[in-house]
PDB file with SEQRES, HELIX, SHEET and CRYST1 records, atoms N, CA, C and O in Angstrom:
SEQRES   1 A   83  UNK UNK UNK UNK UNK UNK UNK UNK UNK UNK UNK UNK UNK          
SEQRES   2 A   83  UNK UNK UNK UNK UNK UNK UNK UNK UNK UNK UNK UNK UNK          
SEQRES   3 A   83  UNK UNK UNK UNK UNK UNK UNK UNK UNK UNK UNK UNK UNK          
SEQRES   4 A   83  UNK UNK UNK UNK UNK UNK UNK UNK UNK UNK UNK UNK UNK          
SEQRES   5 A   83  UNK UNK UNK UNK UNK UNK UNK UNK UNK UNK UNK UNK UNK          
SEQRES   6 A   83  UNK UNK UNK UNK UNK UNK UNK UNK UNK UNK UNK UNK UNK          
SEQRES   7 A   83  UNK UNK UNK UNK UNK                                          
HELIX    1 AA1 UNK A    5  UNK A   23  1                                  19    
HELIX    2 AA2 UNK A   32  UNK A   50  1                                  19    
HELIX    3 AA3 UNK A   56  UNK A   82  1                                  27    
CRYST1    1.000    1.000    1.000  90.00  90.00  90.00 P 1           1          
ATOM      1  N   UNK A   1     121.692 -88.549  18.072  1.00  0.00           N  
ATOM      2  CA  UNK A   1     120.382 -89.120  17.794  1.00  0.00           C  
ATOM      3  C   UNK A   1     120.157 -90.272  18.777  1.00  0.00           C  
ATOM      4  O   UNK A   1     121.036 -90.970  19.284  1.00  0.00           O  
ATOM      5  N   UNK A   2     118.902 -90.351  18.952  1.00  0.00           N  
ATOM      6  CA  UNK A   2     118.555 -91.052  20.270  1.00  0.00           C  
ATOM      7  C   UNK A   2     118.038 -92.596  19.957  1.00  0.00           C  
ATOM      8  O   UNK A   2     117.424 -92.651  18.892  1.00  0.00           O  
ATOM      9  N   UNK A   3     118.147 -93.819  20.630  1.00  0.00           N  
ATOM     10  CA  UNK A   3     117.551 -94.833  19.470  1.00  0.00           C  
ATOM     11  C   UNK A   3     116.241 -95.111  19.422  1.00  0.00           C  
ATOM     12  O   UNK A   3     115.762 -96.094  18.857  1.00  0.00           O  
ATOM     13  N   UNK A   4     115.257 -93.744  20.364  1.00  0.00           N  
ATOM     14  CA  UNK A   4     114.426 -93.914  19.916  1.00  0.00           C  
ATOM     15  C   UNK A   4     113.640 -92.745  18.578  1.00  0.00           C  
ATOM     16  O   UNK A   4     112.508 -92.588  18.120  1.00  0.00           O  
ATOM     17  N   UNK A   5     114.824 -92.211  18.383  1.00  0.00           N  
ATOM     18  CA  UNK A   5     114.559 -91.396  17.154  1.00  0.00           C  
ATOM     19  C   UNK A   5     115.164 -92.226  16.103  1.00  0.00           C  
ATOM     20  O   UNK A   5     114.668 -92.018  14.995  1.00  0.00           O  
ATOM     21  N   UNK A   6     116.028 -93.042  16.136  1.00  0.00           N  
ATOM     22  CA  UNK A   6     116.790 -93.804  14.671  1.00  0.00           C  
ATOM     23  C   UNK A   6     115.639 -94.907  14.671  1.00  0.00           C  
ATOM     24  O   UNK A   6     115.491 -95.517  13.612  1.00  0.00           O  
ATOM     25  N   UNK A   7     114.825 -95.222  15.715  1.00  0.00           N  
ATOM     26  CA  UNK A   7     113.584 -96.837  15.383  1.00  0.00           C  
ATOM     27  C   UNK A   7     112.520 -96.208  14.592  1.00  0.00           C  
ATOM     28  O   UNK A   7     111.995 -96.793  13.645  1.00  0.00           O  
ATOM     29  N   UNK A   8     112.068 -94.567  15.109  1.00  0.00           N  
ATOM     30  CA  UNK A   8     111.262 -94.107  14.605  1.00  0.00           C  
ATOM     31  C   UNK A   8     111.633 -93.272  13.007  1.00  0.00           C  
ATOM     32  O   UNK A   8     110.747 -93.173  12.159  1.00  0.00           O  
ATOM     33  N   UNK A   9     112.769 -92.825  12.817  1.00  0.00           N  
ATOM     34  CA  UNK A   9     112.991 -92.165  11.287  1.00  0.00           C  
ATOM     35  C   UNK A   9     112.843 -93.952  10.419  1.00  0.00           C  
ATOM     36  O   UNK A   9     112.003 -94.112   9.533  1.00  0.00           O  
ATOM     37  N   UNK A  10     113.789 -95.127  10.869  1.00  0.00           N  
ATOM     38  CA  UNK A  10     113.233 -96.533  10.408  1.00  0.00           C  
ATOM     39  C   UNK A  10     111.703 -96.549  10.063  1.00  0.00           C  
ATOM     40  O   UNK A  10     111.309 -96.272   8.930  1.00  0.00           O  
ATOM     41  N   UNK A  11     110.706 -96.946  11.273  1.00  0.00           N  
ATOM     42  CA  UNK A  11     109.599 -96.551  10.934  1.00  0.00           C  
ATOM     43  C   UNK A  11     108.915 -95.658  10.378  1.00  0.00           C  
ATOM     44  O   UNK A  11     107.700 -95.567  10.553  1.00  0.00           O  
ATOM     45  N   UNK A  12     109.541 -94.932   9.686  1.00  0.00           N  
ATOM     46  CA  UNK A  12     109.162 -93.550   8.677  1.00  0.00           C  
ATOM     47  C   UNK A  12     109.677 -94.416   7.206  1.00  0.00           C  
ATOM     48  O   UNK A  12     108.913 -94.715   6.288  1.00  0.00           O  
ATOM     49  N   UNK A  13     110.660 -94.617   7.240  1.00  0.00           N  
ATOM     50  CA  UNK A  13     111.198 -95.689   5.855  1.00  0.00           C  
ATOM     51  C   UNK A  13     110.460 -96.621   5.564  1.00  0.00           C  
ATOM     52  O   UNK A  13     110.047 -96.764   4.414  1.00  0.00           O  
ATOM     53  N   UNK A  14     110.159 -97.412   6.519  1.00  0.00           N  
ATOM     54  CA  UNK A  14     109.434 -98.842   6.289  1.00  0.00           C  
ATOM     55  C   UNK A  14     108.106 -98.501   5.494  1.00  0.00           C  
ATOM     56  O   UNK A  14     107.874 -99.029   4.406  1.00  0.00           O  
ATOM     57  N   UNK A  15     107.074 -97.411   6.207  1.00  0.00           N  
ATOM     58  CA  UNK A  15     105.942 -96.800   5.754  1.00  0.00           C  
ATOM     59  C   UNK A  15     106.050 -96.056   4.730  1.00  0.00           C  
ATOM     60  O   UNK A  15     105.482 -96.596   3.781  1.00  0.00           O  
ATOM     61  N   UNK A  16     106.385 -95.337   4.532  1.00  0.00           N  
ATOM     62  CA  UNK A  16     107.371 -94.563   2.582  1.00  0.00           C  
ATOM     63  C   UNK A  16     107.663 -95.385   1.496  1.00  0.00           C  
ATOM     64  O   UNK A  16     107.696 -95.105   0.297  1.00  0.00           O  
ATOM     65  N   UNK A  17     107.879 -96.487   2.102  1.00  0.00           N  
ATOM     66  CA  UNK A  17     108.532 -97.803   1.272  1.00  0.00           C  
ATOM     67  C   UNK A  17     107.906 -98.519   0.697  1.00  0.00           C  
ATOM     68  O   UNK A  17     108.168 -98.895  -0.445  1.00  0.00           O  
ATOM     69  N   UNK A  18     106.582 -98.995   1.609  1.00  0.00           N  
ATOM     70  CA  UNK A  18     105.749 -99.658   1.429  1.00  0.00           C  
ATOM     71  C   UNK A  18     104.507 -98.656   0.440  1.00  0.00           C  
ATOM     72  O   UNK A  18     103.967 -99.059  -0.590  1.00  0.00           O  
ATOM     73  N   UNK A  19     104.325 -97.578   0.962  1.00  0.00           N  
ATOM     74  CA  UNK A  19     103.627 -96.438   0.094  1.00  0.00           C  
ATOM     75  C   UNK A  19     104.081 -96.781  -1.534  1.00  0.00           C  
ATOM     76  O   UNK A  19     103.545 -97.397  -2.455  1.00  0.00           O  
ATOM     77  N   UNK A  20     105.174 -96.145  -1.387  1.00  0.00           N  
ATOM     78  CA  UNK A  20     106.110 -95.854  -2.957  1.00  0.00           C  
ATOM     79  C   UNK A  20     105.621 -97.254  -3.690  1.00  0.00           C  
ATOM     80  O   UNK A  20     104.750 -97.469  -4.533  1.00  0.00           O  
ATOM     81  N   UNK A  21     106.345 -97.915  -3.159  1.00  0.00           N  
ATOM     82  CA  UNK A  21     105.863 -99.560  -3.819  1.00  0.00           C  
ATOM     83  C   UNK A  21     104.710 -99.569  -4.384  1.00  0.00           C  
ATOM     84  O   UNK A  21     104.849 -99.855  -5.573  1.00  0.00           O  
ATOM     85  N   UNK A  22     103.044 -99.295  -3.946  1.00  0.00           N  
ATOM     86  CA  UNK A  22     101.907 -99.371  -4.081  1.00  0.00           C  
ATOM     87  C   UNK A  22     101.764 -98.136  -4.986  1.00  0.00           C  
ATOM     88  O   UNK A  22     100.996 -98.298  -5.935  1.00  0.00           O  
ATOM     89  N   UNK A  23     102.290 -97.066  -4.889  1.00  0.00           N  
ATOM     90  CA  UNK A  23     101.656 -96.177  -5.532  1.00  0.00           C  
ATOM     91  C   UNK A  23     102.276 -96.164  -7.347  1.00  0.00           C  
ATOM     92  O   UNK A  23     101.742 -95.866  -8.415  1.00  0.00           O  
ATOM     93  N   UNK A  24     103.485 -96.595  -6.996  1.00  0.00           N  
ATOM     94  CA  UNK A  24     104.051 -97.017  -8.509  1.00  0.00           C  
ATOM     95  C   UNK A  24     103.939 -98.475  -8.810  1.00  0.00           C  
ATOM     96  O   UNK A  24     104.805 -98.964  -9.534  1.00  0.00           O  
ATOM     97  N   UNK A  25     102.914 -99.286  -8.312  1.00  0.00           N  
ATOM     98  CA  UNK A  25     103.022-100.722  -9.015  1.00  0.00           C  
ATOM     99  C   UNK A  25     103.843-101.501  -8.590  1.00  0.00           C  
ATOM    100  O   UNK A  25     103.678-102.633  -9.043  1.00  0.00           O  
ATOM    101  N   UNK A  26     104.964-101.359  -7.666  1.00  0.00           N  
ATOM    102  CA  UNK A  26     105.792-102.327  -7.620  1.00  0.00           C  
ATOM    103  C   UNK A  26     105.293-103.415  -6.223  1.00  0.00           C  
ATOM    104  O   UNK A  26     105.887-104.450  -5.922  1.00  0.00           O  
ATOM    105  N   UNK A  27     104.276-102.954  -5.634  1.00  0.00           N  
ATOM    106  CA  UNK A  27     104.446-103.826  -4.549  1.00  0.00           C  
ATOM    107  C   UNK A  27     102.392-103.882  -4.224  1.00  0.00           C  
ATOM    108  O   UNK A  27     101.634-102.914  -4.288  1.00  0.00           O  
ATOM    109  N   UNK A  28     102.113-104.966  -3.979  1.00  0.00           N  
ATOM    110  CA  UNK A  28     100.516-105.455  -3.738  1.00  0.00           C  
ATOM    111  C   UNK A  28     100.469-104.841  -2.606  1.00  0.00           C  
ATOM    112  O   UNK A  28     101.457-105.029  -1.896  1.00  0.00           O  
ATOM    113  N   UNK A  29      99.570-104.094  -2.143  1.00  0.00           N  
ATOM    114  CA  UNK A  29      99.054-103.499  -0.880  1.00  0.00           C  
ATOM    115  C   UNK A  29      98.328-104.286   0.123  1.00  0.00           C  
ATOM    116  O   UNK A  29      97.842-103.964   1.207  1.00  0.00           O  
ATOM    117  N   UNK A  30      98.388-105.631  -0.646  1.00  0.00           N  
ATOM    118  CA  UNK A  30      97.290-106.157   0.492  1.00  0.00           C  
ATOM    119  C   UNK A  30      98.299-107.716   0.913  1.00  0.00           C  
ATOM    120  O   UNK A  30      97.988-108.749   1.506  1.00  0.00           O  
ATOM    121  N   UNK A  31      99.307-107.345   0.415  1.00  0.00           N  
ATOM    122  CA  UNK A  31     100.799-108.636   0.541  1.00  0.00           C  
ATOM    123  C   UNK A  31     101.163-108.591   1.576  1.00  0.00           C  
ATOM    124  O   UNK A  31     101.471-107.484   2.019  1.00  0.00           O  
ATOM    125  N   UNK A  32     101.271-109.605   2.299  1.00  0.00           N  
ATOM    126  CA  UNK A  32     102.255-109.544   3.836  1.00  0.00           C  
ATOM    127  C   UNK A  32     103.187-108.418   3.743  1.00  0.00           C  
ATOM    128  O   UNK A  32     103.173-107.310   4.279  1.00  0.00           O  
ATOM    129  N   UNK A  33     104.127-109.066   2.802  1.00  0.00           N  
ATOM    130  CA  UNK A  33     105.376-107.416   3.079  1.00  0.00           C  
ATOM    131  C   UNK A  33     105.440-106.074   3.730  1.00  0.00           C  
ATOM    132  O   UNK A  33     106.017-105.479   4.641  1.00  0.00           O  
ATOM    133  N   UNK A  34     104.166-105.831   2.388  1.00  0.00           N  
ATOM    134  CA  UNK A  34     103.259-104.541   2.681  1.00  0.00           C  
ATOM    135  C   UNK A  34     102.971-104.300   4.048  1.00  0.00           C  
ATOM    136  O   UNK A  34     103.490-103.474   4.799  1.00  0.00           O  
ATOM    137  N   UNK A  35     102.104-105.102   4.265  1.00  0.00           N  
ATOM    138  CA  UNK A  35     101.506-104.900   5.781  1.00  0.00           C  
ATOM    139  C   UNK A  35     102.155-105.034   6.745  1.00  0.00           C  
ATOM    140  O   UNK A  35     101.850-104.653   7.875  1.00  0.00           O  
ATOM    141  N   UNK A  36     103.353-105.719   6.343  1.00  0.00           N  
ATOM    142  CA  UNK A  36     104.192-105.887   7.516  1.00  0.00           C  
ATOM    143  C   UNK A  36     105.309-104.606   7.956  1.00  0.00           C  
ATOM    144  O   UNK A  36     105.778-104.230   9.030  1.00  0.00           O  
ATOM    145  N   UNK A  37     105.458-104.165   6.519  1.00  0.00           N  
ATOM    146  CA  UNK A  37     105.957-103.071   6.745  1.00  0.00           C  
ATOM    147  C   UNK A  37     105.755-101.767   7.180  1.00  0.00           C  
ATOM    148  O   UNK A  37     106.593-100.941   7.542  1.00  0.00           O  
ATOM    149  N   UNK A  38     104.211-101.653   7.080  1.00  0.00           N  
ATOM    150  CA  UNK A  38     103.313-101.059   7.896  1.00  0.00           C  
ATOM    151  C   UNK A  38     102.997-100.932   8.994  1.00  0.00           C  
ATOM    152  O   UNK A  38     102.929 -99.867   9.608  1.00  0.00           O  
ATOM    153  N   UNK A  39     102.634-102.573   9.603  1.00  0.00           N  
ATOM    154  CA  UNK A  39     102.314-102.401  10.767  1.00  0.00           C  
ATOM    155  C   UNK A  39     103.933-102.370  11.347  1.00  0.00           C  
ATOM    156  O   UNK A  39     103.853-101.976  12.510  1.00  0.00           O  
ATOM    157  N   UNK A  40     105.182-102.597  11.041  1.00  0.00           N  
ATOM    158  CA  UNK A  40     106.182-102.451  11.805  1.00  0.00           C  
ATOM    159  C   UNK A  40     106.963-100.890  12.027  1.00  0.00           C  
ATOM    160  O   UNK A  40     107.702-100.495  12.929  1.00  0.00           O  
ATOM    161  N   UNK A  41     106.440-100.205  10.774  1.00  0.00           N  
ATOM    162  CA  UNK A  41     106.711 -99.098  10.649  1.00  0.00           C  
ATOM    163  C   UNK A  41     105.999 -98.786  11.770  1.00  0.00           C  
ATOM    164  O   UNK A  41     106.672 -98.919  12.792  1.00  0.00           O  
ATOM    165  N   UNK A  42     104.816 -98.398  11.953  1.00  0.00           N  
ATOM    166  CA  UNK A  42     103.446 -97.818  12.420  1.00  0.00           C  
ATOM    167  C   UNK A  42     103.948 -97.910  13.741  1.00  0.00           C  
ATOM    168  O   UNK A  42     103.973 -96.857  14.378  1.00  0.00           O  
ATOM    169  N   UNK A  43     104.551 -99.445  14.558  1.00  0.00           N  
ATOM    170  CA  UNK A  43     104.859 -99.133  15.906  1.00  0.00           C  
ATOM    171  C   UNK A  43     106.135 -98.829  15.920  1.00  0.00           C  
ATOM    172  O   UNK A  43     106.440 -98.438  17.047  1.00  0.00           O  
ATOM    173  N   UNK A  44     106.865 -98.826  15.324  1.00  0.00           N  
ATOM    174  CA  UNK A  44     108.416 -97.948  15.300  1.00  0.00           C  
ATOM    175  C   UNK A  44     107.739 -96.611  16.108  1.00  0.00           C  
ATOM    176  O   UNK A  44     107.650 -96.314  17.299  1.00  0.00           O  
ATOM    177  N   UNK A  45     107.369 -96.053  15.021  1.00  0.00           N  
ATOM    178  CA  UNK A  45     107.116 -94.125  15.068  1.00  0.00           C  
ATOM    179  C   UNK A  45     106.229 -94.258  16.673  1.00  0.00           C  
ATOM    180  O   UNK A  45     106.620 -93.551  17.602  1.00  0.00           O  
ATOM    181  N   UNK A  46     105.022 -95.223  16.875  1.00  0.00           N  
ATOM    182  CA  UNK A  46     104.700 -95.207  18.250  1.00  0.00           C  
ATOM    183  C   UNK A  46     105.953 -95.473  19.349  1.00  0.00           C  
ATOM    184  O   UNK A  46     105.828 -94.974  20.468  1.00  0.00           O  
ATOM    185  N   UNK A  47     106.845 -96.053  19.114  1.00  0.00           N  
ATOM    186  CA  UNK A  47     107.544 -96.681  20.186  1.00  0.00           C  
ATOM    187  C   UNK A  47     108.286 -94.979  20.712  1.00  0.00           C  
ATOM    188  O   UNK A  47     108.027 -94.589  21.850  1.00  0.00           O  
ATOM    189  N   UNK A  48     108.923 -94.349  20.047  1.00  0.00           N  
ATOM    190  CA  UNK A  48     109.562 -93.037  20.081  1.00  0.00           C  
ATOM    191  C   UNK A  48     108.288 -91.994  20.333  1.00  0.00           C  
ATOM    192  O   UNK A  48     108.753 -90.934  20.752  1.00  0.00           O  
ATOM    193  N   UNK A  49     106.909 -91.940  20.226  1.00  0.00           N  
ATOM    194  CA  UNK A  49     105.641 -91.177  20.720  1.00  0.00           C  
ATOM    195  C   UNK A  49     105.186 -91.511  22.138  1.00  0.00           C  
ATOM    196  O   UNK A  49     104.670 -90.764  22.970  1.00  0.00           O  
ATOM    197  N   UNK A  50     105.481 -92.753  22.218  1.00  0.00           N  
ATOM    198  CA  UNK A  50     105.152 -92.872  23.230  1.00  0.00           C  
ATOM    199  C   UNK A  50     106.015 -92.980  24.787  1.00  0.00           C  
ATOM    200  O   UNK A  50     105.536 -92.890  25.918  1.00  0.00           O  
ATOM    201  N   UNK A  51     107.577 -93.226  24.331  1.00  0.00           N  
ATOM    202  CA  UNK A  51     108.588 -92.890  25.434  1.00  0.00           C  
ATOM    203  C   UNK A  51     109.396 -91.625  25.485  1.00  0.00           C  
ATOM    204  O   UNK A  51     110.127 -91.341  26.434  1.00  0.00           O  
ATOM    205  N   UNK A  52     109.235 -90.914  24.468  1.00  0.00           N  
ATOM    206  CA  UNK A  52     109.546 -89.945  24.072  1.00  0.00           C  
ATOM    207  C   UNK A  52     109.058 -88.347  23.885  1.00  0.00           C  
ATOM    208  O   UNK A  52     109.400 -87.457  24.664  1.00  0.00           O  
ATOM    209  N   UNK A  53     108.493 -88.214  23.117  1.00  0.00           N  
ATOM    210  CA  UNK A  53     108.008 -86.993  22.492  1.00  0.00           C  
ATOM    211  C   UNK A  53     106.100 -87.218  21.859  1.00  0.00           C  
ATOM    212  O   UNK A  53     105.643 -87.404  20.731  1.00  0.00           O  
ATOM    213  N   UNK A  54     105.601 -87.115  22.896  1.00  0.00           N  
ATOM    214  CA  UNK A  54     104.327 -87.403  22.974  1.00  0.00           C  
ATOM    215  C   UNK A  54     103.322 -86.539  22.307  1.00  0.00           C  
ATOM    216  O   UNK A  54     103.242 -85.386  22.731  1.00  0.00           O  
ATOM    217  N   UNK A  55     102.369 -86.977  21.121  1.00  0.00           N  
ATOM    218  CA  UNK A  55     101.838 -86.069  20.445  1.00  0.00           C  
ATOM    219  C   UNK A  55     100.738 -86.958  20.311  1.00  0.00           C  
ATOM    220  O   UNK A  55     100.811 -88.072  19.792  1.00  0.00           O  
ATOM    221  N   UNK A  56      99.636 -86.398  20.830  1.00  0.00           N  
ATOM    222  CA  UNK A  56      98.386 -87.227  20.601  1.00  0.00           C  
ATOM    223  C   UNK A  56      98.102 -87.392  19.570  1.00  0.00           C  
ATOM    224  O   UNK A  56      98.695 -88.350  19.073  1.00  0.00           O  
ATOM    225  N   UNK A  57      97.367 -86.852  18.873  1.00  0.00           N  
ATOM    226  CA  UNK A  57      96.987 -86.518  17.334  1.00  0.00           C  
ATOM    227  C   UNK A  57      98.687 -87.771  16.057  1.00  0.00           C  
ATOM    228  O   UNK A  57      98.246 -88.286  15.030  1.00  0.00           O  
ATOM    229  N   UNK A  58      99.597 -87.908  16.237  1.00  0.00           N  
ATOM    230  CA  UNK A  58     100.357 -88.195  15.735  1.00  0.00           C  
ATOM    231  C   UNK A  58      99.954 -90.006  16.431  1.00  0.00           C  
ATOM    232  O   UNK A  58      99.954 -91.130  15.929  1.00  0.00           O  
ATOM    233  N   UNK A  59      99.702 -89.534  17.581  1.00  0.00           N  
ATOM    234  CA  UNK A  59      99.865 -91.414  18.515  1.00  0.00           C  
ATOM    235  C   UNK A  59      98.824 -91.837  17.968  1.00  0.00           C  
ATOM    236  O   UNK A  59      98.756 -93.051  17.775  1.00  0.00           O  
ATOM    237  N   UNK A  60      97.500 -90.819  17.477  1.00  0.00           N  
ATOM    238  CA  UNK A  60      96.245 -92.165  16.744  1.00  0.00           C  
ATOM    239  C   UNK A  60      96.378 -92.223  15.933  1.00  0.00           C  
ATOM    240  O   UNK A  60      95.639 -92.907  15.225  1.00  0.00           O  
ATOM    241  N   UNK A  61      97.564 -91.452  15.381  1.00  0.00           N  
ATOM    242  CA  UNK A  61      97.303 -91.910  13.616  1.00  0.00           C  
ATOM    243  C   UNK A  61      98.177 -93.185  13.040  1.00  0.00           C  
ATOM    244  O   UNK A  61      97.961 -93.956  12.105  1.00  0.00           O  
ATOM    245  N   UNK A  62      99.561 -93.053  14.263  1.00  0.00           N  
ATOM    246  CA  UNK A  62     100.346 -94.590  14.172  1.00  0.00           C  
ATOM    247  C   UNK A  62      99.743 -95.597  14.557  1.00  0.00           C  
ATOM    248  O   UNK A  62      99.998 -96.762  14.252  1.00  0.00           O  
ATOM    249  N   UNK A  63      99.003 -95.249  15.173  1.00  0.00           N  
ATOM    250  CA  UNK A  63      97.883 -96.703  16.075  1.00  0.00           C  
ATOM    251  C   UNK A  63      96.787 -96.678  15.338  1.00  0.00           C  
ATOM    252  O   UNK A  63      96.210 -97.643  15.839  1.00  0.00           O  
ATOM    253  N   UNK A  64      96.060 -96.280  14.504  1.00  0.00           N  
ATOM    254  CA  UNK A  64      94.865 -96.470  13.693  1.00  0.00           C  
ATOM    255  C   UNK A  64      95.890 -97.319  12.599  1.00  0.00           C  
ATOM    256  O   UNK A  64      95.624 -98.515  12.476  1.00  0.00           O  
ATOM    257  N   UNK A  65      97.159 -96.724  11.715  1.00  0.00           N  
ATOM    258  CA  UNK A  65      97.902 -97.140  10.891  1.00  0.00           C  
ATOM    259  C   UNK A  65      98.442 -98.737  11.515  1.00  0.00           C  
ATOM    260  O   UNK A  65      98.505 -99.589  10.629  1.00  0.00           O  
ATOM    261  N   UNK A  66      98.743 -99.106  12.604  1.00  0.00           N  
ATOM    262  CA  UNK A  66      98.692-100.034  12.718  1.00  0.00           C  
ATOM    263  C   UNK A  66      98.068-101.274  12.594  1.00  0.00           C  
ATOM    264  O   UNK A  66      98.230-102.369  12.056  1.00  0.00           O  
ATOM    265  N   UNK A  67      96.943-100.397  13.623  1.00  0.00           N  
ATOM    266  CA  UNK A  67      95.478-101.609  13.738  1.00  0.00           C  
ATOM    267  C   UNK A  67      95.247-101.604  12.288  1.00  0.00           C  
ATOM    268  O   UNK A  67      95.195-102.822  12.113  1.00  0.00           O  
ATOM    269  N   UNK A  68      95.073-101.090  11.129  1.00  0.00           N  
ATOM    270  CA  UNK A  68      94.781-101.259  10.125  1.00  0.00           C  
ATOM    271  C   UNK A  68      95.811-102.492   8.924  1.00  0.00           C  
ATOM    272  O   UNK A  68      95.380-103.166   7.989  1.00  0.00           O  
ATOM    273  N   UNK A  69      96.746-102.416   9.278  1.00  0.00           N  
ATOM    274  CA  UNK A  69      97.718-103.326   9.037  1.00  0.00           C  
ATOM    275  C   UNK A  69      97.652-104.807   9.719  1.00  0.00           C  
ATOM    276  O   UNK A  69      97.716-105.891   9.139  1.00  0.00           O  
ATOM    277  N   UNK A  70      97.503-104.542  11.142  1.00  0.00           N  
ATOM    278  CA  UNK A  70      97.562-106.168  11.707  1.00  0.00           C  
ATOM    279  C   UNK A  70      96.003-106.438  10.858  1.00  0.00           C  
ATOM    280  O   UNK A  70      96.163-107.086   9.823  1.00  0.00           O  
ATOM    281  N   UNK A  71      95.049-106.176  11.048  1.00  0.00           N  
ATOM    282  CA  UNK A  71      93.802-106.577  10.625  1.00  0.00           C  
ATOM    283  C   UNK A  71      93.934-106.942   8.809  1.00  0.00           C  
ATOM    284  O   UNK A  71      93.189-107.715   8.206  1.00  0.00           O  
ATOM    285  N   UNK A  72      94.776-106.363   8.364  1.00  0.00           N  
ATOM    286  CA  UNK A  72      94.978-106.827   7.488  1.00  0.00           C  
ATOM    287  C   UNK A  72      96.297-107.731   6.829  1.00  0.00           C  
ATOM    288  O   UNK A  72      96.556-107.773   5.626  1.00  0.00           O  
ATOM    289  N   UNK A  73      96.960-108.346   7.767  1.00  0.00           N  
ATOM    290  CA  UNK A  73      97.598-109.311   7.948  1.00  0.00           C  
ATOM    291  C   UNK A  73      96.734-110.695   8.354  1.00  0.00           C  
ATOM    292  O   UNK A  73      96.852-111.858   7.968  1.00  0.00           O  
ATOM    293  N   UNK A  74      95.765-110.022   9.354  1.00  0.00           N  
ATOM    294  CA  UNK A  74      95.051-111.377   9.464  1.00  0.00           C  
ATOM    295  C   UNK A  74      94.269-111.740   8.887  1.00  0.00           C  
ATOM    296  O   UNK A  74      93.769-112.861   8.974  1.00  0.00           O  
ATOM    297  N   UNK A  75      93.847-110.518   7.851  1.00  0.00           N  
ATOM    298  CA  UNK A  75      92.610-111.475   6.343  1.00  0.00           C  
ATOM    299  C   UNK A  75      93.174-112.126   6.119  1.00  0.00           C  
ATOM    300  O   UNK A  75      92.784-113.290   6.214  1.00  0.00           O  
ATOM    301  N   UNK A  76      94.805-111.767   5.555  1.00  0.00           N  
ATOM    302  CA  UNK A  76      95.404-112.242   5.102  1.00  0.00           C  
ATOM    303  C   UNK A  76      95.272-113.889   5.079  1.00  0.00           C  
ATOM    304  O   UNK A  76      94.900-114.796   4.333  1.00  0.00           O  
ATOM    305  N   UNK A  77      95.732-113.707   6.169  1.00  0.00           N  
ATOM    306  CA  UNK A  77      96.327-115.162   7.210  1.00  0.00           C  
ATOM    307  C   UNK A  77      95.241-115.880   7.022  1.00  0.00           C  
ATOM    308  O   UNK A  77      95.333-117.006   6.534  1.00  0.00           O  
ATOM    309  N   UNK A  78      93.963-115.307   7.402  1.00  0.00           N  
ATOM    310  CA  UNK A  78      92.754-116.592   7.450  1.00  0.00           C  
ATOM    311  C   UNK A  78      92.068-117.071   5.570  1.00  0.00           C  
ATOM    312  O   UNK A  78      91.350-118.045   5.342  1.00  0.00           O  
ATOM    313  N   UNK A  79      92.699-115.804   4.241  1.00  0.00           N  
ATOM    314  CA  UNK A  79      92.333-116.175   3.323  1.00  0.00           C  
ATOM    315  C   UNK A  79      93.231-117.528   2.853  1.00  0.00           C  
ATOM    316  O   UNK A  79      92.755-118.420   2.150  1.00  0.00           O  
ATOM    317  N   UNK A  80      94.482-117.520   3.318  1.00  0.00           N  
ATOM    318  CA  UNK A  80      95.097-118.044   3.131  1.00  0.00           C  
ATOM    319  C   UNK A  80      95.139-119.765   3.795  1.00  0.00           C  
ATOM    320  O   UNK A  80      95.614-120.784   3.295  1.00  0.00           O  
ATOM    321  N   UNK A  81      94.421-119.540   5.119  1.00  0.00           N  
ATOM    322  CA  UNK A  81      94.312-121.054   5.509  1.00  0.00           C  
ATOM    323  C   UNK A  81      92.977-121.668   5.024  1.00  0.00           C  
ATOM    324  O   UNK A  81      92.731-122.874   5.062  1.00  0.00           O  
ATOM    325  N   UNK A  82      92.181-120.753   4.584  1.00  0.00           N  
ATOM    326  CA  UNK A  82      90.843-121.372   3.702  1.00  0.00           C  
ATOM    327  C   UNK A  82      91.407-122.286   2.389  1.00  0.00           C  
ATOM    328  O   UNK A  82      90.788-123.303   2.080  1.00  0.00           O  
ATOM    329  N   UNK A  83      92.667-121.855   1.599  1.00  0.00           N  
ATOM    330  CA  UNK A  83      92.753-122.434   0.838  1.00  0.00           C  
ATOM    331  C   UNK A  83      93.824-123.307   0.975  1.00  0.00           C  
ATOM    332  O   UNK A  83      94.076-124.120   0.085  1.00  0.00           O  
TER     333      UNK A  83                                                      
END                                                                             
């Protein structure tokens, strides 16, 4: 196994993880963790798409999954310095 297949099966965990959590209650979807685990997952699986084994259709969906995560790290961030 290659390490850019062990960053990317990681980034398959991180995103599963963070899923599972949300879908059974155990974890806020809109919590740093969450998102962090998302957006770190999200460029894992890109990092191995994109030096690796190149699949378009797979590369926008880690990169939409991303951008959707940082952007929501930074509500985060700015709800948080409002208060």
């Amino acid at each position: 196994m290659s390490l850019t297949d062990a960053a990317g099966l990681l980034g398959v965990l991180l995103i599963l993880a963070a899923y599972a959590g949300a879908a059974l209650g155990k974890l806020d979807s809109e919590k740093p963790i969450s998102l962090a685990c998302n957006l770190v997952g999200a460029c894992l699986i890109l990092w191995g798409l994109l030096t690796q084994d190149f699949n378009l259709s797979a590369t926008v969906m880690e990169g939409a999954w991303a951008l959707v995560a940082a952007v929501g790290l930074i509500r985060w961030a700015m709800r948080r310095a409002r208060t």
